[in-house]
C-alpha positions in Angstrom: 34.1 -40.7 -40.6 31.7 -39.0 -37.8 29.3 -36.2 -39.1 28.7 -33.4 -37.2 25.2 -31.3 -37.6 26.7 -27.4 -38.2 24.3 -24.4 -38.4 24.8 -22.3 -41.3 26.5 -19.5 -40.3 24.1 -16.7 -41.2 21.6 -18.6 -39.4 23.7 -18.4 -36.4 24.2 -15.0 -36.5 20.2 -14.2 -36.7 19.6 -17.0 -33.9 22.2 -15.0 -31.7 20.7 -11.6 -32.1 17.7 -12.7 -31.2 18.9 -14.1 -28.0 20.7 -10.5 -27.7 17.7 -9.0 -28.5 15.1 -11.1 -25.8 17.8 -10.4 -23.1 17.9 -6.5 -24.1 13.7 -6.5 -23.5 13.7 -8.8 -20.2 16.3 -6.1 -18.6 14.1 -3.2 -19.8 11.1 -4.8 -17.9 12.5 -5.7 -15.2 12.0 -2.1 -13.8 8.8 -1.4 -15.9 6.9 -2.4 -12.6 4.6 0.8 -12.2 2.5 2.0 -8.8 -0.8 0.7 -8.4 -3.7 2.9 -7.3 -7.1 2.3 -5.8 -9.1 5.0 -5.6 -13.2 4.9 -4.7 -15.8 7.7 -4.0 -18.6 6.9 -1.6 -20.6 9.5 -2.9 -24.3 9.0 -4.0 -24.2 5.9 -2.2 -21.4 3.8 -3.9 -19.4 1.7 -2.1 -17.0 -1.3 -3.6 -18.2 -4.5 -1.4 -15.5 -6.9 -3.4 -12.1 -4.5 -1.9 -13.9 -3.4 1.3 -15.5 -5.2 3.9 -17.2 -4.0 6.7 -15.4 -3.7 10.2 -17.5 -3.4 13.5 -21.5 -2.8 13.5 -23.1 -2.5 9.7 -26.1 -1.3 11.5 -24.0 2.0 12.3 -23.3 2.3 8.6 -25.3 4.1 5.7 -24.3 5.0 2.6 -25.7 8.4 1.5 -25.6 10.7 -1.1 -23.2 12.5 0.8 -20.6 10.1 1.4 -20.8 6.9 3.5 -22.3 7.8 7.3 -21.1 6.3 10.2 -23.1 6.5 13.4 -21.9 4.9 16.7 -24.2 5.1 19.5 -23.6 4.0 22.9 -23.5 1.5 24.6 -21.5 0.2 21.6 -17.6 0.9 22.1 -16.4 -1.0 18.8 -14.7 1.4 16.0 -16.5 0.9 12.5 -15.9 1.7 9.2 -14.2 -0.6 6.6 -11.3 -2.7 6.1 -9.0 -2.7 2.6 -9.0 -6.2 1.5 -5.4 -6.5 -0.8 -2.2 -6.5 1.0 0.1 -3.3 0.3 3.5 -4.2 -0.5 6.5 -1.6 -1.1 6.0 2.2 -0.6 2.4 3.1 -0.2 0.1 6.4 0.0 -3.1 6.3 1.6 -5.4 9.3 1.8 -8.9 9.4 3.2 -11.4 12.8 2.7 -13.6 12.6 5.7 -16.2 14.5 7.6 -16.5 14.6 11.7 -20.2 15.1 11.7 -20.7 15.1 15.5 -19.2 14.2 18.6 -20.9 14.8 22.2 -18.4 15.5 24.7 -16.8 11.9 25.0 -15.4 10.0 28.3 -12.1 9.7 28.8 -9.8 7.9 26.4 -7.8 7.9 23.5 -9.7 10.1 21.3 -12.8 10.0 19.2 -13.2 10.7 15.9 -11.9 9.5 12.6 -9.1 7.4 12.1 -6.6 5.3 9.3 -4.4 2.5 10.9 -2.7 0.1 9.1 -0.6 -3.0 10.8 1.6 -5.9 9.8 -0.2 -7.9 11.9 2.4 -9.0 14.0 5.3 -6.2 15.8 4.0 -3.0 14.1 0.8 -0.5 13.2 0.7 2.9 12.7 -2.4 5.0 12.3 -3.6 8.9 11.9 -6.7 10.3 13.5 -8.7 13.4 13.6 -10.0 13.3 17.5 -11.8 14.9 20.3 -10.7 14.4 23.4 -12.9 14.5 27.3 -11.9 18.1 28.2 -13.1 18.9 24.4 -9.5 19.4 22.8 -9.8 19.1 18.9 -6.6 17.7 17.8 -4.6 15.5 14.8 -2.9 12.3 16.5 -0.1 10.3 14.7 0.5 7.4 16.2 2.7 4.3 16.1 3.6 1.0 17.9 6.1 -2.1 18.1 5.4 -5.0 19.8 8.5 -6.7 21.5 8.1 -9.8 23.2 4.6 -8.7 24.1 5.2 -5.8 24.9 3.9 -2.9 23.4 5.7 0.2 22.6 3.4 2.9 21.7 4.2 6.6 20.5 2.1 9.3 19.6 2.3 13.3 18.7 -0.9 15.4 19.3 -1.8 18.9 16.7 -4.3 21.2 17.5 -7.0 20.9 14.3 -10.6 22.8 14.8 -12.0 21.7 10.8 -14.0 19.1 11.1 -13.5 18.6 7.3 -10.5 17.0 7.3 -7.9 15.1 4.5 -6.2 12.5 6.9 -3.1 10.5 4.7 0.0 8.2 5.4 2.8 7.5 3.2 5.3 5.3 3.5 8.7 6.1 1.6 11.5 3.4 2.2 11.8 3.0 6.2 9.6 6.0 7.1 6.2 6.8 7.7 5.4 10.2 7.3 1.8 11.8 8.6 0.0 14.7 6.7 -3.1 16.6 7.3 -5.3 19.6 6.0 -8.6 21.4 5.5 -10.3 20.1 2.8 -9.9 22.1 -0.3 -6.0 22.9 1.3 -2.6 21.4 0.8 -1.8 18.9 2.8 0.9 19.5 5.6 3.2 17.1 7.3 2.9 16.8 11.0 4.8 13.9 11.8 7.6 11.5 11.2 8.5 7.7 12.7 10.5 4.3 11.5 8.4 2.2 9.9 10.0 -1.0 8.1 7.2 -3.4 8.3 6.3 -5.3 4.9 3.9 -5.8 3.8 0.9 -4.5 5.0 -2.3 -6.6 4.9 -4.4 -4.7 7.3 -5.6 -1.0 6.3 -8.8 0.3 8.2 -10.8 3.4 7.9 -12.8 3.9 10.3 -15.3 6.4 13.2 -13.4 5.9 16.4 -15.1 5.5 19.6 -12.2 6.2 21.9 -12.1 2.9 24.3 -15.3 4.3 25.7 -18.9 3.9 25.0 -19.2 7.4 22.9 -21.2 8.3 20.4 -19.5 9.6 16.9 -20.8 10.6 13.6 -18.6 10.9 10.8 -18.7 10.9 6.9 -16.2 9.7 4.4 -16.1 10.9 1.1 -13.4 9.3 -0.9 -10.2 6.9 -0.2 -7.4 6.6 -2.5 -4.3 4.3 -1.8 -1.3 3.8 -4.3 1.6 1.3 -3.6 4.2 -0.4 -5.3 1.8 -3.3 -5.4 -1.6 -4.1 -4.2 -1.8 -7.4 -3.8 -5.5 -9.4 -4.1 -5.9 -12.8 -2.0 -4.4 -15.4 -4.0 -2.6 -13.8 -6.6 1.2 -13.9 -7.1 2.9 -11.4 -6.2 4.8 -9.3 -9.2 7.4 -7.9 -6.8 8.2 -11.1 -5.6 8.2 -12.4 -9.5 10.5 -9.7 -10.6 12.6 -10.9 -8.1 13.4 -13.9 -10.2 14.5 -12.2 -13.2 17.8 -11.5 -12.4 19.1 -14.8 -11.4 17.6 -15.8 -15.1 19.3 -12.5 -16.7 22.6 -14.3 -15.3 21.9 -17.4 -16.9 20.9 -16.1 -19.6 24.3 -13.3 -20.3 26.4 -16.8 -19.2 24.9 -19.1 -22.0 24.6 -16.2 -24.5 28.5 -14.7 -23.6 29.8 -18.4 -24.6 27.6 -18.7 -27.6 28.6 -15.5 -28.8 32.5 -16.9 -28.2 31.7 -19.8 -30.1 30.6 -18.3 -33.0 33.1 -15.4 -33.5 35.7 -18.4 -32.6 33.9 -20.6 -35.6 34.1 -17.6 -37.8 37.9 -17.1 -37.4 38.7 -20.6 -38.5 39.3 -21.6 -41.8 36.5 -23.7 -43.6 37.2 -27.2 -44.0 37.7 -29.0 -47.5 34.5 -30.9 -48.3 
């Protein structure tokens, strides 16, 4: 006579709730990813060396009481500031509080000033920059580019701005960018939108802008905060890319729990067997 190894039915039933149970709180955290936020103040001289490094010349940086100054002098032409050191992945808000202490009439080029810019580091960037121009124009830039087989595709839009206290931000929401500005103590205002699909994004700078040219800039930066889906640290896993994952396991797992669930309301249909 072969002997078969049977669970006792009330056993069963507790082992399969479980299971029930486990698959009901994997499903509820698959979405329980929140945002992320990094937020620092540079006042009375803080600044966070382990998330941002220094871009350009440290000579031209100080940290002060009153934010961290940055002072380009010719013949220097380099931008400085800081570079964010974790990759943003998914939807992302940066926002920078920011001072343009001085600029003397600059040469011609592209603006000098203050600046974010972010890029892939491959086909696309995109920054926001609070700029004086040669003929002495005080203006907001967006600005975006693709590069297609080499070839760079740049657009920009120009505002008029006078403050030189300025809140400079970029948010990305799905497959748009979308530019804001204001005063500081005002709300911000959108001045532009572009296409932006890029992800993710390892290279966020903030930064005093020297234009292309050898002009001298002073500028002050008070705070930056940035909040994304993830911010992602040099060698860590990605959670986004984890979460991934847990579907193809919830499917697997509704498969092998559907048939044991069968099994058992099939087992207790039938009549018990005579001992």
């Amino acid at each position: 006579m072969t002997s078969h190894i049977q669970i006792p039915r009330p056993l069963s039933s507790v082992l399969l709730r479980g299971l029930w149970i486990a698959l009901a709180i994997l499903w509820l955290d698959r979405g329980s990813q929140g945002a992320e936020t990094f937020s620092e103040s540079f006042l009375n001289k803080r600044h966070n060396q382990v998330m941002l490094s220094v871009m350009g010349d440290v000579r031209f940086i100080e940290p002060t009481d009153g934010g961290l100054h940055i002072h380009v002098t010719p013949p220097a032409t380099e931008n400085t500031g800081f570079k964010y050191t974790p990759q943003l992945i998914g939807d992302f808000v940066i926002t920078v509080k920011a001072s343009l202490l001085e600029v003397p009439k600059p040469l011609p080029g592209h603006g000098t000033g203050i600046a974010i810019s972010i890029e892939d580091g491959h086909t696309h960037g995109a920054s926001i920059q609070r700029v004086v121009f040669s003929d002495n124009r005080q203006s907001l830039v967006s600005h975006h580019f693709t590069i297609n087989a080499g070839q760079h595709d740049h657009k920009s839009k120009e505002t008029s701005f006078a403050s030189k206290d300025v809140i400079l931000q970029i948010e990305r929401k799905g497959s748009r960018l979308i530019y804001r500005a204001a005063d500081k103590g005002s709300e911000l205002k959108e001045i532009d939108r572009a296409d932006f699909t890029a992800n993710p994004i390892p290279i966020t700078l903030v930064y005093a802008q020297t234009g292309g040219a050898a002009n001298e800039v002073q500028a002050s930066i008070e705070s930056l905060e940035i909040t994304a889906d993830e911010l992602l640290r040099p060698g860590q896993r990605s959670k986004i890319a984890e979460s991934k994952k847990i579907p193809i396991l919830l499917v697997v797992a509704l498969g092998i729990a559907a048939v044991a669930t069968g099994a058992f309301l099939l087992r207790r249909k039938l009549p018990k067997a005579d001992e």
